[in-house]
N, C-alpha and C positions, 0 to 999 in steps of 0.2 A: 528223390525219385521223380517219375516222369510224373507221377499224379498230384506230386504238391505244385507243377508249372503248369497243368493244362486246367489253371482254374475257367469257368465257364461266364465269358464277359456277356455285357450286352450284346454291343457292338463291336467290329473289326476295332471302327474310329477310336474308342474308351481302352482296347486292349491291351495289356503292358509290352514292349517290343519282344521281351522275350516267348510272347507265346507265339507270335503270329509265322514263325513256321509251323507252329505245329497246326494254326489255321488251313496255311495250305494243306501240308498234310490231310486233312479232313474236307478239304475241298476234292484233292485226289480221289481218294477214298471214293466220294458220294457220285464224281464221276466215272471211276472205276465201275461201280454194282451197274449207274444205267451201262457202262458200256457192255457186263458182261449178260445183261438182260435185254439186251438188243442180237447180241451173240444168241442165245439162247433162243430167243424168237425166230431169227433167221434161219437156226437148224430146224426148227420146226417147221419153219414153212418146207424149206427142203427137203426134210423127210416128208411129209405128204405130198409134195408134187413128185417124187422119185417113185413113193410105195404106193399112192394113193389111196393113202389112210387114214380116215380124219381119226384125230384122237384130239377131239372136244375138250375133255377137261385138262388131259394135259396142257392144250394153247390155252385155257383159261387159266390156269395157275399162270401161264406163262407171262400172258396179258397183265395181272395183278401186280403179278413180282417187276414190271415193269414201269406200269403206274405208280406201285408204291417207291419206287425207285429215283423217279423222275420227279416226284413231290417232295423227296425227301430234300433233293436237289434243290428244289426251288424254293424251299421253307425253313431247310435247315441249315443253310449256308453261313448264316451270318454269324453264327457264334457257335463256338464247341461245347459240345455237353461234358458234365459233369464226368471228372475220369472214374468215381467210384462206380460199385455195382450196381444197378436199380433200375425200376421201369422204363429212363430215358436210351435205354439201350433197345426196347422192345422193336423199335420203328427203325433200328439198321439190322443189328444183330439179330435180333430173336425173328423179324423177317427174310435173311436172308437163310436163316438156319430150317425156318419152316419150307421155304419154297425150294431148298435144295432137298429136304426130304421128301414133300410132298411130289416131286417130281419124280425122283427115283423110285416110288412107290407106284405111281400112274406109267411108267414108261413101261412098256412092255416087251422092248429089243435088252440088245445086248450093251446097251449105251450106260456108263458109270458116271452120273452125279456127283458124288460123293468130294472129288477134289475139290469142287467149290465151296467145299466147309474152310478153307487156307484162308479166304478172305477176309471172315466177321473173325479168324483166329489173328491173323494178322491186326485186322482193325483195330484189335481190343489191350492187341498186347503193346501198338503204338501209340494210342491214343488214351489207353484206361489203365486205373492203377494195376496192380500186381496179383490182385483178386482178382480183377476182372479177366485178367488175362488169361489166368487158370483156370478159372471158371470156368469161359469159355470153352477154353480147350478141353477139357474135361466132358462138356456136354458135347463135344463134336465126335470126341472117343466114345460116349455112351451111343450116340446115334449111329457110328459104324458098327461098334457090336452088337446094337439093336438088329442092324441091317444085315450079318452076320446070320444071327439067329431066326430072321424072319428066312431067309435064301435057305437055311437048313430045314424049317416047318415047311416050306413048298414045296424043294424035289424031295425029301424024304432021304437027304443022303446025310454021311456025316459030315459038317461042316467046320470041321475042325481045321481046317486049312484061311475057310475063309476067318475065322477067329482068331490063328497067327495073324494073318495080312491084314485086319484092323486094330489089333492090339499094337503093330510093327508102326502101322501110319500115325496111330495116337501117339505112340512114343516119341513121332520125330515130331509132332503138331507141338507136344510140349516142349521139347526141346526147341524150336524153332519161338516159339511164344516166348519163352525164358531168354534166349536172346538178343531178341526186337527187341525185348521190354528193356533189358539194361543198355543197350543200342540209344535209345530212346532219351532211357532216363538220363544217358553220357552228354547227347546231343544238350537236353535241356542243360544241363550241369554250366556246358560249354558256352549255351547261350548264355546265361547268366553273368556268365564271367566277362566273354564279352562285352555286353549292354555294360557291365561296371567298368571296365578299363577305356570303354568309349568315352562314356561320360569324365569318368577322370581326366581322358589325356583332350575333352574337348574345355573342361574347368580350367586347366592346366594354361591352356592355349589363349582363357579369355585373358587369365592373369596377365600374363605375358605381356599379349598386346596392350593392354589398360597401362602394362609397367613401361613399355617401349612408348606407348603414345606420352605419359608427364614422366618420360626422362629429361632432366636438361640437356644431357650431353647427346651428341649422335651415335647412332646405333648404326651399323651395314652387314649383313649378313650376306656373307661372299662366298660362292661354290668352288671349285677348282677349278672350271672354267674362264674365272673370273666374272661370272655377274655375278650382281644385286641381286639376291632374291627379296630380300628386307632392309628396308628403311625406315626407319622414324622419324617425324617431322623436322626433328631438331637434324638430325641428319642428312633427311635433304635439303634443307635451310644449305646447311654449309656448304655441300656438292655443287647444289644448282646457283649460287650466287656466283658463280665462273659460267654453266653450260646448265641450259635449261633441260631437265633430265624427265624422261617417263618411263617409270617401274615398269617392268623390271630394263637394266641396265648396265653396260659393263664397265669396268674400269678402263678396260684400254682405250675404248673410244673418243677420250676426251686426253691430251697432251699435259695439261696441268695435273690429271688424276696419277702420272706415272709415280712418284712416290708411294702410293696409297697401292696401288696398281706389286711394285714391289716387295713391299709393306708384305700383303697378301703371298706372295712368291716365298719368302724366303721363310713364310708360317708355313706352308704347307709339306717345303723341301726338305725343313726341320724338324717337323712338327713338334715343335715349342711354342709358349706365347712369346710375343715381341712387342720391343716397346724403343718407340724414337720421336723425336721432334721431326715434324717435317714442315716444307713452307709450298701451298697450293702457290704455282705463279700462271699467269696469264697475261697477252697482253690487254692493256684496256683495263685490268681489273689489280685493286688493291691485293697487296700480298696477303693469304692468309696463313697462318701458322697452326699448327695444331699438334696438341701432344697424342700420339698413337698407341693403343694397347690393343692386342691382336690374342684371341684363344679359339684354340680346336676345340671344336664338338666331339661328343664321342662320336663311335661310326654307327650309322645306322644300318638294323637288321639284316644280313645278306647270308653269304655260302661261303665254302673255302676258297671255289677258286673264282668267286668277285666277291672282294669284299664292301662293306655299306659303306654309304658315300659319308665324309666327312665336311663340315664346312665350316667357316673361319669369322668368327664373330668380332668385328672393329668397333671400338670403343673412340670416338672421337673428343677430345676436348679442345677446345678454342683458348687459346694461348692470352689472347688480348683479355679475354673474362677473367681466369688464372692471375696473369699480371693485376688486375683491377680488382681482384679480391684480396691479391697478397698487400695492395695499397691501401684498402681500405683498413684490413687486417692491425696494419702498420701503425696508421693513423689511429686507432682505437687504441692500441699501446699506448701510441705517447701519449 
């Protein structure tokens, strides 16, 4: 679930990778409330410059819900709190929960509150375990049928109607919490999975390289374009003692590479490995021989109608080493 990932770090910097969306998340969040407490202020001034009606304690709760809003902002930012239930929720939620009642109790028009309980439901059900999330919701449905039942004690009517239409909006608050949360918990899941196949296919990658850099033989890792994407020392040893090469590189651009150039061609038109002797010539420069083995990659991730790109891994060995090992070889017989 989403509550065993959103453990509560120091810091951003100490945080594991997979929490740190859900940091933004909470970053959102805490600029969402000042934004919707700056909304709120501005209707307020509006309404009194429109009706010209000071209503004092309303702009005071307003004023608060604002301040506290904007400290939370500046104080609270740096690490996520605790996903379970408990008093570190008092200073968003249980704030944002008072100030929306506290207003709809002070307002004295026709104006409804009350949707701004979606937020600390929303908040609690992304960011906090699966208690919190119900919890919450729960207390947002007690305070609409609170508000239900105060609207019936004032006109003296039956309020049976407004009783359906807070029981209806609880209903969808839960529902709505119930699916953020597992929404949530997926996302974490997903992160997780992520952060580990990164880290594998980045392990993966050291190996690789460590293996290509003390190979003795040469390595070329060719696209169907014909460049180089990769070379290993040993391999460009061989290339460049004909044409002085800088990665990345293609085979055609050098006249001696055409064998190798071919080589590549007839892997990809086949796609088989392939394997031949071939001899680098040049002029000015000593022939070089080299015995050739050629394998396709699988293809990489794509769609139906492009598929992943494939590329054609050369295995170079030096013919003269070969001959000088089979001599030595020899000589240790007799």
């Amino acid at each position: 679930t989403a509550s065993t990932t959103i453990a509560a770090p120091s810091t951003s910097a100490a945080m594991p990778p997979e929490d740190r969306p859900f940091l933004r998340l909470w970053h959102g969040f805490l600029t969402g409330r000042v934004m919707v407490a700056l909304a709120l202020l501005a209707l307020q001034v509006l309404g009194q410059a429109l009706s010209q009606n000071t209503q004092k304690f309303e702009m005071a709760v307003t004023l608060a819900y604002l301040l506290a809003t904007v400290l939370q902002r500046w104080w609270g930012h740096a690490a996520l709190p605790p996903p379970w239930a408990g008093p570190q929720w008092l200073s968003t939620i249980g704030v944002d929960m008072l100030a929306v009642c506290a207003l709809q109790l002070l307002h004295t028009g026709g104006l409804n509150f009350t949707p701004l309980l979606g937020l600390p439901v929303l908040m609690a059900a992304v960011l906090g375990s699966l208690t919190l999330a119900l919890g919450t919701t729960a207390a947002a449905t007690l305070l609409l049928l609170g508000w239900a039942w105060w609207l019936g004690e004032q006109s003296g009517v039956d309020a049976t109607q407004h009783y359906l239409q807070s029981a209806l909006t609880g209903t969808g608050y839960f529902v709505l919490s119930f699916l953020v949360h597992h929404l949530a918990a997926h996302l974490a899941r997903e992160q997780r999975t992520a952060q580990r196949s990164q880290q594998a296919a980045l392990l993966q990658a050291q190996v690789s390289a460590l293996v290509m850099q003390n190979l003795s033989d040469g390595v070329l890792v060719v696209d169907a374009q014909h460049t180089v994407r990769v070379a290993n020392p040993a391999g460009r040893q061989l290339v460049a003692s004909i044409a002085n090469t800088v990665q990345p590189f293609t085979l055609a651009q050098v006249a001696a590479w055409q064998p190798l150039l071919k080589l590549a061609q007839h892997t990809f038109e086949h796609s088989a490995p392939q394997a031949s002797d071939v001899s680098l010539l040049s002029p000015g420069h000593s022939p070089i021989g080299l015995h050739v083995r050629t394998w396709l990659t699988a293809p990489s991730p794509g769609d139906d109608e492009q598929p992943g790109e494939r590329l054609c891994v050369m295995f170079l060995h030096d013919l003269r080493e070969m001959e000088a090992r089979l001599r030595t070889e020899k000589l240790a017989a007799m």
